[in-house]
N, C-alpha and C positions, 0 to 999 in steps of 0.2 A: 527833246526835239518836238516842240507841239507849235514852236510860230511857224508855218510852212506856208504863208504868201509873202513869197519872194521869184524872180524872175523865172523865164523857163530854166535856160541851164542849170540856174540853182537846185530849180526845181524836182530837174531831171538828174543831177549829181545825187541831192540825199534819197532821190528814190533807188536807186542803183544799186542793185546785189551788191558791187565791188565795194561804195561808201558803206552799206551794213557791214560787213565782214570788216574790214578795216577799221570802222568806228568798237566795232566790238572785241577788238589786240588791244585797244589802248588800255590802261588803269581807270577803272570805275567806282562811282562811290556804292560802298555797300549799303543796304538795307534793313531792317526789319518788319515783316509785314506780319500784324496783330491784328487777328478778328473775334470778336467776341460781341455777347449780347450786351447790352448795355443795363445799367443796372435805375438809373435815370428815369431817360425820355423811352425804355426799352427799345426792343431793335437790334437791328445787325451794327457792329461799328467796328470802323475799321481804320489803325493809324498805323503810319510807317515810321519808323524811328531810325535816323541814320546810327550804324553802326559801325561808330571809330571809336579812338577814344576818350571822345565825349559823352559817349553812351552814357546813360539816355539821356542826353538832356535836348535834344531836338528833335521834337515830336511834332507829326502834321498828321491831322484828321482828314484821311483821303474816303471817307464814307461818303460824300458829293459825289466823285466821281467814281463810284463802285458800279461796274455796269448794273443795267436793268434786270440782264438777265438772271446776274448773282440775289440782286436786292428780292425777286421775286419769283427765287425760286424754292420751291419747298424740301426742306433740311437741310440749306446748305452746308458745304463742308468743305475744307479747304483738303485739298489732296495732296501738296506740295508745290516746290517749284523747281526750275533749272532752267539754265541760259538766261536770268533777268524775267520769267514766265511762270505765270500761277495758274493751277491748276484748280479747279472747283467743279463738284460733282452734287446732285440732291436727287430728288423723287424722276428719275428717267430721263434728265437731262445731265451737260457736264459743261464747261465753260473753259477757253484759255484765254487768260488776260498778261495784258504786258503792261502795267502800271506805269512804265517811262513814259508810255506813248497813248496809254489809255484808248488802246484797241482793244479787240477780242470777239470772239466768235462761238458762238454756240452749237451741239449737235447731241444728237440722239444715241441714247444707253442703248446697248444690246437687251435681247430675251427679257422680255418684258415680265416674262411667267419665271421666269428666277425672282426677278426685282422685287416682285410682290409676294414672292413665298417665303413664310418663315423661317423655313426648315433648311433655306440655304442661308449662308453667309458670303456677300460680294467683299471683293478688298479690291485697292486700287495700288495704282503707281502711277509716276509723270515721270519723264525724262526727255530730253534734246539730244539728236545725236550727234553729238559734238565733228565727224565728219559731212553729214549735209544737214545740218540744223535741223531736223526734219523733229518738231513737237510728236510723241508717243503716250496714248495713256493706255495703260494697260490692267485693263479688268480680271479678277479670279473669282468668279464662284465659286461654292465647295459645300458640302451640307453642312448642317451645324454637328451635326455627330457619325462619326463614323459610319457609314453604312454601305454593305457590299451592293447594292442597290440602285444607288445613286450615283451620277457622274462627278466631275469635276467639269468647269469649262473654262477654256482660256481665251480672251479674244483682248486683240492689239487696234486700237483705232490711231491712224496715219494720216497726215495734215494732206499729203498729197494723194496719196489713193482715193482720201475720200468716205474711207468704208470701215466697217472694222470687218476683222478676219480673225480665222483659230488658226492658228500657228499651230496646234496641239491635234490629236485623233484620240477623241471620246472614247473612252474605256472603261468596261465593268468589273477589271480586274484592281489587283488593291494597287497598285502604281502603272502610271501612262507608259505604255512606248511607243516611240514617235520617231521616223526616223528624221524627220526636218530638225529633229533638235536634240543635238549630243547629250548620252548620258540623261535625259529628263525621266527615264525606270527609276532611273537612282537618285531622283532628287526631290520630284512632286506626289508623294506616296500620302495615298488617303489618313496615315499614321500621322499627317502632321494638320495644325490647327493653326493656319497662317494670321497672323495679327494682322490690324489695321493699322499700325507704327510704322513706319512705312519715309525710307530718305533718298535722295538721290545723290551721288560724289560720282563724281567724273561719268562716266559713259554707264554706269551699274546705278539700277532699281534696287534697294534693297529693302527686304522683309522680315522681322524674326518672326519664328516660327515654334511652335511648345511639339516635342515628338512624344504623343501617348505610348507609345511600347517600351520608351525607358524615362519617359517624366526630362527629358532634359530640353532643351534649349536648342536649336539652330537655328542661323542665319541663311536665307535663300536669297540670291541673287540674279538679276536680268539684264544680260549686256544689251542696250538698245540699239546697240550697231550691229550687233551678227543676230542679234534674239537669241540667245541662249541661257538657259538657267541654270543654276551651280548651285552647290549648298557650304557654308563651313562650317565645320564644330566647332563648336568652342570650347576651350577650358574647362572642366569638371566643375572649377571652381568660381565659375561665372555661370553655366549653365544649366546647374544646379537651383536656382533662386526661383522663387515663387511668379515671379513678374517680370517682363523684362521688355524696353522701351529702348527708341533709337532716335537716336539725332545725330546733328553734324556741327564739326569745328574747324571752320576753313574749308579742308579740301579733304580732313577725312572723318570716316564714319565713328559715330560712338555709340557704343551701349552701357546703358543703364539699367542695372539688375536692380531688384532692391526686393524685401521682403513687408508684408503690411503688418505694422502696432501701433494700436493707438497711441500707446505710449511714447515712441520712438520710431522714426521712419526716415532710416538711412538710406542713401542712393549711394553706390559704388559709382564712378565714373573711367571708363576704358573707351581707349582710342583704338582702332586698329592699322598697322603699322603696315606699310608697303611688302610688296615680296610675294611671290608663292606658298611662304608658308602662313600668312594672315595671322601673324601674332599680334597680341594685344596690351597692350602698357594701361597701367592702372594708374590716373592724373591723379585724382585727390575722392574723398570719403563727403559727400553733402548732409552735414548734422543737422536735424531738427525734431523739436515735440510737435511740432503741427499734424494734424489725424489727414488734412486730405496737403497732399503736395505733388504736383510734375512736374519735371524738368522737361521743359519746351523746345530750349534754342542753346546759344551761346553765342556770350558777346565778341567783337574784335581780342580784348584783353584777356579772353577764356574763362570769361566768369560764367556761371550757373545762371539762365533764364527759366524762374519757375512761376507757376501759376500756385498761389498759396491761401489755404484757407487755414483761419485761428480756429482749434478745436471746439472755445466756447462760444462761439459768436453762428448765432441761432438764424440771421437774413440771409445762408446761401447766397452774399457776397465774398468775392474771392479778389486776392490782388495780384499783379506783376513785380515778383520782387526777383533781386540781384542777389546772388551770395557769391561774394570772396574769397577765392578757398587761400588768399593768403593770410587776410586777417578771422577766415572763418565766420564773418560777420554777412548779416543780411543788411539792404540798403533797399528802398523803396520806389518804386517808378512812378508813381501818384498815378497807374493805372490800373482799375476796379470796374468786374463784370460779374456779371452770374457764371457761380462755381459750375464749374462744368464744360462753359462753352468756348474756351478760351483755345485758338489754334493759333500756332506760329513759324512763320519762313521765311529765311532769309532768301534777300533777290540783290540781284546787279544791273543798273542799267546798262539796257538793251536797246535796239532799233529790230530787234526780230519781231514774226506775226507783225510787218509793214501791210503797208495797202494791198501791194502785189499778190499776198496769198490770198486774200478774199478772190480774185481775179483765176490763181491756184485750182479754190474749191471747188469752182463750177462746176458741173457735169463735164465729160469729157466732148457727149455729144452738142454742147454749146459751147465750144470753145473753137468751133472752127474758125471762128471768122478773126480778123487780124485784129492784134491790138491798135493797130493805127488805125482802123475806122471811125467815121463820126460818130456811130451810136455807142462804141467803148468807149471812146473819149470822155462820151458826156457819161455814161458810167461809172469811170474815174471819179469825174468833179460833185457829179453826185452824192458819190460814197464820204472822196474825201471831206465834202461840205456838212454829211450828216455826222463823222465821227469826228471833223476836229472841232469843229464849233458847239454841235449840241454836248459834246463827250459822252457821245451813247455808244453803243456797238450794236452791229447789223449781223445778224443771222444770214445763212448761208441762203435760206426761203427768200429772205427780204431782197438778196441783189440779185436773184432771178427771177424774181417780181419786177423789179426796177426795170430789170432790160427786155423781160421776154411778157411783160403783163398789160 
């Protein structure tokens, strides 16, 4: 949806809550969304590869229209995505992008004196809430080592609030309790050491988690429709392993345990299966001698998406390879970045983050006046003439500059 001069009706059809939501029940094409440095011209680079099954062979370099804010901001990092929206977070800022429509909007990180202290460690989440669409990125500080001393901080920032907020009540005790949010004694205890692996399936954030009082493994999760967090254990015999990393296949969540040798560096691959009791099927075993290896994504067909470095090859170039767990063979994407910087999420196109929410973000105190006035109006045409034709994205500053400057 990016040619939009066409009539008013027309005009005013695909702007319509009821065309988003309807355009978004239909069957869409899947994506792959790959960022990494470039090993080249260096740089951020960034391509989407449809993923059916012709994976990979159609590849587009959408690093042109990667907003400004992403291109130019410092560390960035892809946080994930959900409902067809990507997520990006770096040095105090965070970005949500919709690739279909190449919008997005920028705002400001909480606790600035977290951000910059070593001693803590931030983790992130994105999610959509699949009953009001309503984009969620959800921040966790924590120190880096245990200490009875230090807080934990949780805070939610919401498309439509505006603001971010704690859901949580600051505690010096070794686990939070809150009454806003069930069970969270028993679930965010200074005993665990939240990773930055980090997926979203259906309406749940999820996190692993390493538990230092008995060295094992659990999985934390964030319903973005009630905010509630949960924990599950897993298997002795998955949550036993040295390292353990998460991604998703379709519609459900996987983990990947694995132990590091140079010599040999197996990944187990486990889905988790519907139900109350969150059990776990074990898909297939990813063999390889490679010294550095992650499993990133998976394709339509279930194959293994990893970011692969040869143990003798000295340039800190690393490639995008496919493995097959039926012929067990690896197959090559002919894409190569600096080992290390390689993040990947899969998206669906979308019509969400439209025009409309920039208009959302306002202050609540300048939204009095009607959207059918002439100076909204020409605010509309404004917005919509700087993002569809430059393909930049406007800051929330920028379109209260516009109208109130």
């Amino acid at each position: 949806m990016r040619f939009r001069s066409v009539s008013k009706p027309w005009k005013s059809l695909i702007d319509s809550s009821h065309f988003v939501s309807d355009y978004n029940l239909r069957p869409t094409q899947s994506h792959l969304f790959i960022m990494y440095e470039d090993t080249g011209e260096g740089g951020l680079k960034c391509v989407s590869v449809v993923n059916d099954d012709t994976f990979p062979e159609h590849v587009s370099d959408i690093s042109a229209v990667i907003p400004n804010s992403v291109k130019n901001m410092s560390g960035s990092s892809l946080v994930g995505s959900s409902q067809g929206l990507l997520c990006f977070y770096g040095y105090r800022y965070a970005v949500i992008w919709n690739p279909s429509i190449r919008k997005s909007f920028e705002f400001k990180l909480p606790h600035d004196d977290v951000l910059t202290d070593h001693q803590y460690k931030n983790v992130f989440g994105f999610g959509v809430c699949p009953k009001t669409r309503e984009p969620k990125l959800v921040m966790i500080s924590f120190p880096q080592k245990p200490l009875e001393t230090q807080n934990w901080t949780i805070d939610v920032f919401t498309t439509m609030s505006r603001l971010w907020r704690n859901p949580c009540i600051q505690s010096n005790m070794r686990c939070w309790k809150n009454q806003s949010i069930s069970k969270i004694s028993n679930v965010l205890c200074k005993s665990l050491q939240l990773s930055s692996s980090n997926e979203c399936v259906g309406e749940f954030i999820y996190w692993c988690a390493f538990n230092t009082d008995d060295a094992l493994w659990v999985v934390i999760s964030f319903d973005v429709t009630n905010e509630e967090f949960g924990i599950i254990h897993l298997p002795k015999s998955i949550a036993r392993y040295k390292y353990m990393d998460l991604s998703k296949y379709k519609e459900s969540l996987v983990l990947l345990p694995h132990d590091y040798n140079i010599a040999k560096h197996d990944y187990d691959v486990w889905m988790m299966e519907g139900g109350t009791t969150k059990s776990f099927k074990r898909l297939f075993t990813i063999n390889t001698t490679y010294d550095c290896v992650k499993t990133m994504a998976f394709s339509y067909n279930g194959e293994a998406i990893l970011e692969r470095l040869q143990y003798y090859r000295k340039d800190n170039v690393a490639s995008v390879d496919i493995y097959e767990p039926s012929s067990k063979c690896f197959k090559c994407s002919g894409i190569r970045g600096i080992e290390g910087s390689f993040s990947m999420s899969s998206y669906m196109e979308t019509l969400f983050l439209d025009i409309k929410l920039y208009i959302e973000l306002l202050p609540s105190s300048k939204k009095s006046v009607s959207l059918t006035t002439p100076i909204v109006v020409v605010l509309l045409h404004l917005v919509r003439f700087s993002v569809d034709v430059e393909n930049d994205a406007l800051t929330v500053s920028q379109i209260i500059d516009i109208k109130y400057g």
